[in-house]
C-alpha positions in Angstrom: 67.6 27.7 -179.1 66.7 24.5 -180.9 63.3 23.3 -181.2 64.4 19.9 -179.6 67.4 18.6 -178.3 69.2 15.3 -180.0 70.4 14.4 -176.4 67.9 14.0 -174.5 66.3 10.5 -173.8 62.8 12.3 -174.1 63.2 13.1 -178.0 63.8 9.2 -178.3 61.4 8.1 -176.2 58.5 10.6 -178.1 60.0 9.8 -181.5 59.7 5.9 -180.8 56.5 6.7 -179.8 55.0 9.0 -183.1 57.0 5.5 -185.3 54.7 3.1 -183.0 51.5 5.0 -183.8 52.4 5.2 -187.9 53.2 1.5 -187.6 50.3 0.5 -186.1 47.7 3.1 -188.1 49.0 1.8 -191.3 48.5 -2.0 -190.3 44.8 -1.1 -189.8 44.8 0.5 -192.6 46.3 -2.5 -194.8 44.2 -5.2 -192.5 41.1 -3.4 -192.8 39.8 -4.0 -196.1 41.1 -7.4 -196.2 38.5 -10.0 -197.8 37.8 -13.8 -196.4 38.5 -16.4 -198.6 35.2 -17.4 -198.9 34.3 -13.4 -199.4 36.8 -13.7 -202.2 35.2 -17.2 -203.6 31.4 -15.6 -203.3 32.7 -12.5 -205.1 34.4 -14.4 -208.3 31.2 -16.7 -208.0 29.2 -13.4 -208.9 31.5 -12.0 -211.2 31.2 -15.1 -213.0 27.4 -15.5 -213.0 27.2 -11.8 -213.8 29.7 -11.6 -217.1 30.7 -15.1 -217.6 30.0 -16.9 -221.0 27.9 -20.3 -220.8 29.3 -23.3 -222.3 28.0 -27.2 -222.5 30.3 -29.5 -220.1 30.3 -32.8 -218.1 30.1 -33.3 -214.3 33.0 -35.7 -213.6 32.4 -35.9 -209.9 31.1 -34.6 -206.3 33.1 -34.9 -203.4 32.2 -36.4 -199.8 32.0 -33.8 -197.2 36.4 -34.3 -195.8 37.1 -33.8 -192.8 38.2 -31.7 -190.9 36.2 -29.0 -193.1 33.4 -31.0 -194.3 34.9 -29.7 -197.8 32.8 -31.0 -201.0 34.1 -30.4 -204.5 32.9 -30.5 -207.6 34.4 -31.8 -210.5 33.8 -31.1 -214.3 35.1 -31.0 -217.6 34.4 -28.7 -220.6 36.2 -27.7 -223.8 36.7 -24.3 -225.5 38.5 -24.1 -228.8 39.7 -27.6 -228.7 41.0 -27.2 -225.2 40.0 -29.5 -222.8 39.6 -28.0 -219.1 38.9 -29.9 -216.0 38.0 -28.0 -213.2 37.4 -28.5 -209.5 34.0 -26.0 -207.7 34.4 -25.7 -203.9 30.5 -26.1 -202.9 30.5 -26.7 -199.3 28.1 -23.6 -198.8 26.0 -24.0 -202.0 24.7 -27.2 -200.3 20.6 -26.2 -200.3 21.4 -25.7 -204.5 23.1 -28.7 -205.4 20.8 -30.4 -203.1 17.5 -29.3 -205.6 19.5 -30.8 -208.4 20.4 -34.5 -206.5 22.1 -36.8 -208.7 24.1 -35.1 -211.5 27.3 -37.1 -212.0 28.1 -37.8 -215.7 25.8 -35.4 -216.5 25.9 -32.6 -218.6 25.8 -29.0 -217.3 26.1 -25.8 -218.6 29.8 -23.6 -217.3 30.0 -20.4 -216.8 33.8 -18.9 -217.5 35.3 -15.6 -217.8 35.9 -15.1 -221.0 39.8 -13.7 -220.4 40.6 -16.5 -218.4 38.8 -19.5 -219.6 40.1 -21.9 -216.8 38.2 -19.4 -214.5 34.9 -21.0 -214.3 31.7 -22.1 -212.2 28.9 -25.0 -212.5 26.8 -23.6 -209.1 26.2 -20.3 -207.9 23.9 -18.8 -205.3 21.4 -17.3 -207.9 22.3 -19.6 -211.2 23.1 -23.0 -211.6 24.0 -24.9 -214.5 23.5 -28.3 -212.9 20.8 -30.1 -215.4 18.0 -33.0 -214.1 18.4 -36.0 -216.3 15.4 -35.4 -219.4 16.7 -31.4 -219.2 18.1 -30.4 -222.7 21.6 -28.8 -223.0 22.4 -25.2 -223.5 22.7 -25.4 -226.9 19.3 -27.0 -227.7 17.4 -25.0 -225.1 19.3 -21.7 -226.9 17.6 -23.0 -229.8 14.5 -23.5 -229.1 14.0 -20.1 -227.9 15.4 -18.9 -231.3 18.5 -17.7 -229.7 21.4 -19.1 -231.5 20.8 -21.6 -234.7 22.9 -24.1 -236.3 25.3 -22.7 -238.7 24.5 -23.8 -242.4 26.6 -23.8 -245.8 24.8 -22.3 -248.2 25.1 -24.6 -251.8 24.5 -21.9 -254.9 22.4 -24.1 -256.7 21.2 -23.3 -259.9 
């Protein structure tokens, strides 16, 4: 005798049922773990302040607040290599740090990009900002003066 019975309405009934509970377990399963976009954001914002490389650049501008998000970007420019990048910082929830800073358009600022993908970059973070006050010194000079990095010098064989 055969364990089931292809004829019978109750095998399709319990089979549609067992398809119904796989479909359903493996949309939790795919939906569970899935990140916010502003989760995503705050984790390339720490990846970035974590492993990125610091380079001079120029705020080009800051955003109103637009409606209907109350969206502020910030603009800036920097150049690695001879390229030229102009990027765009979403810092509608980094107000209370740009807010320390106030004023900082056509200013200079240090940018933190990832290394890999240079266009991949930051200006603000929760815990680092590169955002400078007017008499502040850039990267390079405060580097330095802390006797971190020096200018490089030809060496003339004089004799």
């Amino acid at each position: 005798m055969p364990l089931f019975n292809l004829h019978d309405p109750a095998f399709y009934g319990f089979l549609l049922l067992v398809l119904a509970a796989l479909a359903a377990l493996t949309t939790w399963l795919v939906l569970r773990n899935r990140k916010s976009p502003e989760e995503k954001e705050r984790l390339r914002r720490l990846y970035l302040v974590q492993r990125g490389r610091i380079i001079d650049g120029t705020v080009l501008d800051l955003t109103d607040p637009l409606p209907p998000d109350n969206l502020r970007v910030l603009q800036y420019q920097y150049e690695i290599a001879g390229v030229v990048y102009e990027g765009g910082q979403d810092v509608t929830h980094l107000q209370q740090q740009l807010a320390a800073h106030g004023d900082c358009l056509g200013m200079p600022a240090s940018v933190r990009y990832d290394t890999k993908n240079p266009a991949n970059s930051i200006v603000i973070a929760e815990t680092w900002s590169g955002l400078r006050h007017k008499n502040e010194p850039s990267f390079r000079v405060r580097a330095m003066a802390v006797g971190k990095a020096s200018p490089t010098k030809k060496n003339s064989n004089k004799h």
